[in-house]
Wavefront OBJ file of the C-alpha trace (Angstrom):
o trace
v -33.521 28.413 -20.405
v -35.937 29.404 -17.893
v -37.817 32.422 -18.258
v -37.399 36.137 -17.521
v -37.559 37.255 -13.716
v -36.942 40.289 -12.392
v -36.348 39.022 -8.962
v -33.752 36.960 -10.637
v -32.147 39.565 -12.804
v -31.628 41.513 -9.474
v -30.495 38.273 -7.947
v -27.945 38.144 -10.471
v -26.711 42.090 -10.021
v -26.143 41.451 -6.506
v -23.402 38.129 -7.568
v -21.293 40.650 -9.304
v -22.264 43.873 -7.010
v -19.000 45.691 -5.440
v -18.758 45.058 -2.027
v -17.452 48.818 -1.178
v -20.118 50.070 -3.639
v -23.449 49.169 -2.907
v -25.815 49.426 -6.208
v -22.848 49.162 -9.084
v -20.467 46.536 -10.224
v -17.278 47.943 -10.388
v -14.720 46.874 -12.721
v -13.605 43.464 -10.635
v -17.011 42.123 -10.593
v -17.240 43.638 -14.567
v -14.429 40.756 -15.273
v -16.007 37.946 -13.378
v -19.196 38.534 -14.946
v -17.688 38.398 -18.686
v -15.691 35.664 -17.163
v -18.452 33.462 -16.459
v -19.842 34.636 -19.728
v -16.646 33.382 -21.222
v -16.398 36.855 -22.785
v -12.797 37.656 -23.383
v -11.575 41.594 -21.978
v -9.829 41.816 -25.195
v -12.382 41.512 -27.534
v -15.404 43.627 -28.971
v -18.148 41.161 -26.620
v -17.418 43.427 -23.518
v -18.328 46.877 -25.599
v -21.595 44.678 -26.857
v -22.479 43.933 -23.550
v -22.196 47.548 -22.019
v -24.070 48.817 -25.157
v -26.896 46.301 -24.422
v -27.096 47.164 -21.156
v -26.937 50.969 -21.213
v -23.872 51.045 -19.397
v -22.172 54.895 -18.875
v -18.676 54.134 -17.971
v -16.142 51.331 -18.693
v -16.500 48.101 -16.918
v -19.246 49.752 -14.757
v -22.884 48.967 -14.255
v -25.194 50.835 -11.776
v -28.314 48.727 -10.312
v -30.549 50.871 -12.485
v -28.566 50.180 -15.604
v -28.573 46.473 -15.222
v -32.484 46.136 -14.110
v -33.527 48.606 -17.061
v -31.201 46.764 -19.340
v -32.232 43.037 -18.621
v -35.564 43.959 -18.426
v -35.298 45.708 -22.270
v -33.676 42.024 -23.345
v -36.108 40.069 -20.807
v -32.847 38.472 -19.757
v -31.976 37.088 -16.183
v -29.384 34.658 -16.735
v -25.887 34.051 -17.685
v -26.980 32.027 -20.380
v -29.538 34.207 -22.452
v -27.555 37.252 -21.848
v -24.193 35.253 -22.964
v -26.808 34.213 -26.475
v -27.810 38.005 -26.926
v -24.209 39.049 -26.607
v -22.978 36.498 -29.257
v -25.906 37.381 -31.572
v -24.679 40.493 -31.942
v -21.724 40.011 -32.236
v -22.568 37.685 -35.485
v -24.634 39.992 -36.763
v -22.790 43.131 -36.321
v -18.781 41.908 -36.383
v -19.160 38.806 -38.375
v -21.612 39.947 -40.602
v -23.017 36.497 -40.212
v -26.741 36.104 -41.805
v -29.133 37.376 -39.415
v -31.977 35.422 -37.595
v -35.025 35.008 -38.723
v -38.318 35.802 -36.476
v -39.684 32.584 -35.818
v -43.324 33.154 -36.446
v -45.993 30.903 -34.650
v -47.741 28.058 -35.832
v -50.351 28.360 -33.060
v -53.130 30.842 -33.736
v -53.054 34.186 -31.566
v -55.091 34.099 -28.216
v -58.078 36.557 -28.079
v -55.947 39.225 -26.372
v -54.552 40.032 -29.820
v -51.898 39.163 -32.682
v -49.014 37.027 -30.935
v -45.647 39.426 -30.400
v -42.843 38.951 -33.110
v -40.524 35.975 -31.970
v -42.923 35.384 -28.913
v -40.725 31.596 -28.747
v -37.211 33.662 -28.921
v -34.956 33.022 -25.564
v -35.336 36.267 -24.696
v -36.411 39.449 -26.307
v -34.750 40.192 -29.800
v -37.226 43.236 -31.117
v -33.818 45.512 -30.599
v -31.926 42.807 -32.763
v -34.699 42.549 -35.578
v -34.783 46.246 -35.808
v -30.618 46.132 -35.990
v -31.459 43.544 -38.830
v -33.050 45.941 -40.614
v -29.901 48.192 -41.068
v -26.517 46.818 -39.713
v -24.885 49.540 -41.105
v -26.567 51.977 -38.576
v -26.988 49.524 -36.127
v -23.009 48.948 -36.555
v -22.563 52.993 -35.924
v -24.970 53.222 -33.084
v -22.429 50.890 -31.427
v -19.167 52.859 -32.525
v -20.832 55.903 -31.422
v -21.219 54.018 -27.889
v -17.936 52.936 -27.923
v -16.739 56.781 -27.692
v -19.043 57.729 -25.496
v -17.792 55.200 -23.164
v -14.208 55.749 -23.004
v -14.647 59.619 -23.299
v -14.340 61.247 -19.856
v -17.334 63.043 -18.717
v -15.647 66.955 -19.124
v -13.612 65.817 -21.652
v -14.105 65.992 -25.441
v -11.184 63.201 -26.760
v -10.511 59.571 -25.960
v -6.724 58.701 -25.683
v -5.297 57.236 -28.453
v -4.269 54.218 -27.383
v -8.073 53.440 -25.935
v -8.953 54.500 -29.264
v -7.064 52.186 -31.033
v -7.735 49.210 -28.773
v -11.488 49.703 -29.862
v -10.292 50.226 -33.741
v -8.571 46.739 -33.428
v -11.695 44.852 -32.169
v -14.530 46.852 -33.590
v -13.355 48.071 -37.156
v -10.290 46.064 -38.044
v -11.691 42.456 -38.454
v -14.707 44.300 -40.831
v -12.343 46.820 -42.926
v -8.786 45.432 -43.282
v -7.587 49.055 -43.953
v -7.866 49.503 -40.672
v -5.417 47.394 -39.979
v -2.686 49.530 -42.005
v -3.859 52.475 -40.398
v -3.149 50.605 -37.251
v 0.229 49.954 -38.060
v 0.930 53.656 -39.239
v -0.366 55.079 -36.273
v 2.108 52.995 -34.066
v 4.710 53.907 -35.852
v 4.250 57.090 -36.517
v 3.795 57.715 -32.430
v 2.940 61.190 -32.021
v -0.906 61.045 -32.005
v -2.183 61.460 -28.462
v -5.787 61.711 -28.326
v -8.971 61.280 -30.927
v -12.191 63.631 -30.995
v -15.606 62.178 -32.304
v -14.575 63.864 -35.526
v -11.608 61.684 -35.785
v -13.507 58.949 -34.615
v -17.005 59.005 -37.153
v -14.180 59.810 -40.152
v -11.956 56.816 -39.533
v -14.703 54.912 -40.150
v -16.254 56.507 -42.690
v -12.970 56.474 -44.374
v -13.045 52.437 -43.929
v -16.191 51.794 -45.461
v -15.237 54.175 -47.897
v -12.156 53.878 -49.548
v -10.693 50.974 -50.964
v -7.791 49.134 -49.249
v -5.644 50.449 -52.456
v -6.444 53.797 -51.977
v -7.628 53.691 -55.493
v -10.922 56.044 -55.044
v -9.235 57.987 -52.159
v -9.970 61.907 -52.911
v -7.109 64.491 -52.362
v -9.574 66.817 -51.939
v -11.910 65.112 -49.562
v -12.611 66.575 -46.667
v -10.853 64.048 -44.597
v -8.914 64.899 -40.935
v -5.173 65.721 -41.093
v -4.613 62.229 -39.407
v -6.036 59.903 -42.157
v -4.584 62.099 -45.026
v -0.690 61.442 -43.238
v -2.007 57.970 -43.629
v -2.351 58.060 -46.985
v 0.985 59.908 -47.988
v 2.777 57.013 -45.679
v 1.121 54.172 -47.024
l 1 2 3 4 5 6 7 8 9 10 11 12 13 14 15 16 17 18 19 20 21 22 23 24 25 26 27 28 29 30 31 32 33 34 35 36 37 38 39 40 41 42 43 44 45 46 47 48 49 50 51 52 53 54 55 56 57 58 59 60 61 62 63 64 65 66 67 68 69 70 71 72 73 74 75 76 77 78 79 80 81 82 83 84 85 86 87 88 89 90 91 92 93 94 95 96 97 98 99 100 101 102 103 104 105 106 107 108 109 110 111 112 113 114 115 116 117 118 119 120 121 122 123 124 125 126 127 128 129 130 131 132 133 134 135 136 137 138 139 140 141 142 143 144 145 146 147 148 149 150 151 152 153 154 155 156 157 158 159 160 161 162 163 164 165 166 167 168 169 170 171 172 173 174 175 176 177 178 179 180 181 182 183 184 185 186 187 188 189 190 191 192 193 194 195 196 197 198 199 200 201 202 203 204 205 206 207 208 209 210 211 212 213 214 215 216 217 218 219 220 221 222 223 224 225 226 227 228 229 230 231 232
């Protein structure tokens, strides 16, 4: 692919730019762009994106999101940002074997040691270092993920919001998730989810077993996840 461009990361803003709102795609141009990225809307890819590109609300860029963004990944077209998308998305959802830096054969010029992965498509110094520790890197996303949907003077995310992002995020990596899912629909009285609620539920899915076996009465868990447990 060719390389980085600022000019043509800007280029690329203004193809997806709202028409009525100069200097931010809105949430139309939002779904063309993961359109032509052959994202899907109902999957986790569209939280990757907006976590790669330092996005503030849902389905929303501003012009100084996208250029600082691109610029971080050195991307500035649909078909490196598409790759550092999917990357992620290996590496963080399918817990597919991460990359290796690809280190160069040539010897460093005068001006110093070569950069890590200096031959990558585009810049992957934030995916080495998410490498490193999935686990946070994983979290750092989740914790996104709520800050996203939250409203700005609010403190909770809906619950149905919140369980949309528990089906793509957390359910394909903890199948527990899936039965607290299931109990929450049924059940039908929980309205909204504070980051409390939110860090537990997945604390309590890398935690606890999907039989429950090593689940603590006593733990310190939120009344929510405990109902879970006396249902299931």
């Amino acid at each position: 692919p060719e390389p980085y461009s600022e000019a043509r990361a800007k280029q690329l803003f203004k193809t997806y730019e709202d028409p009525d709102s100069p200097g931010e795609i809105g949430p139309d141009g939002f779904e063309k762009l993961c359109t032509d990225l052959a994202i899907s809307l109902e999957g986790a890819l569209p939280l990757v994106l907006a976590w790669q590109l330092n996005g503030t609300e849902m389905a929303k860029f501003t012009e100084d999101e996208w250029t600082k963004g691109t610029a971080e990944l050195r991307v500035s077209n649909l078909q490196t940002l598409s790759l550092a998308v999917r990357d992620l998305e290996d590496l963080l959802l399918l817990n597919t074997p991460p990359i290796q830096p690809q280190t160069s054969a040539v010897a460093p010029a005068k001006k110093g040691p070569a950069m890590p992965g200096a031959s990558d498509p585009y810049d992957r110094r934030k995916y080495y270092a998410y490498a490193a520790s999935t686990d946070k890197a994983f979290s750092e996303l989740y914790t996104f993920c709520f800050n996203l949907a939250k409203p700005p003077s609010g403190r909770n995310i809906d619950i149905d919001t919140a369980s949309a992002f528990w089906t793509v995020l957390v359910a394909p990596k903890y199948p527990i998730m899936h039965d607290i899912l299931k109990f929450i629909a049924e059940k039908g009285t929980y309205k909204g989810v504070n980051k409390d609620l939110w860090h537990m539920t997945l604390e309590f899915c890398r935690t606890v077993q999907p039989d429950l076996s090593n689940y603590d009465p006593d733990g310190a868990w939120p009344t929510m996840l405990d109902d879970f447990v006396s249902w299931k």
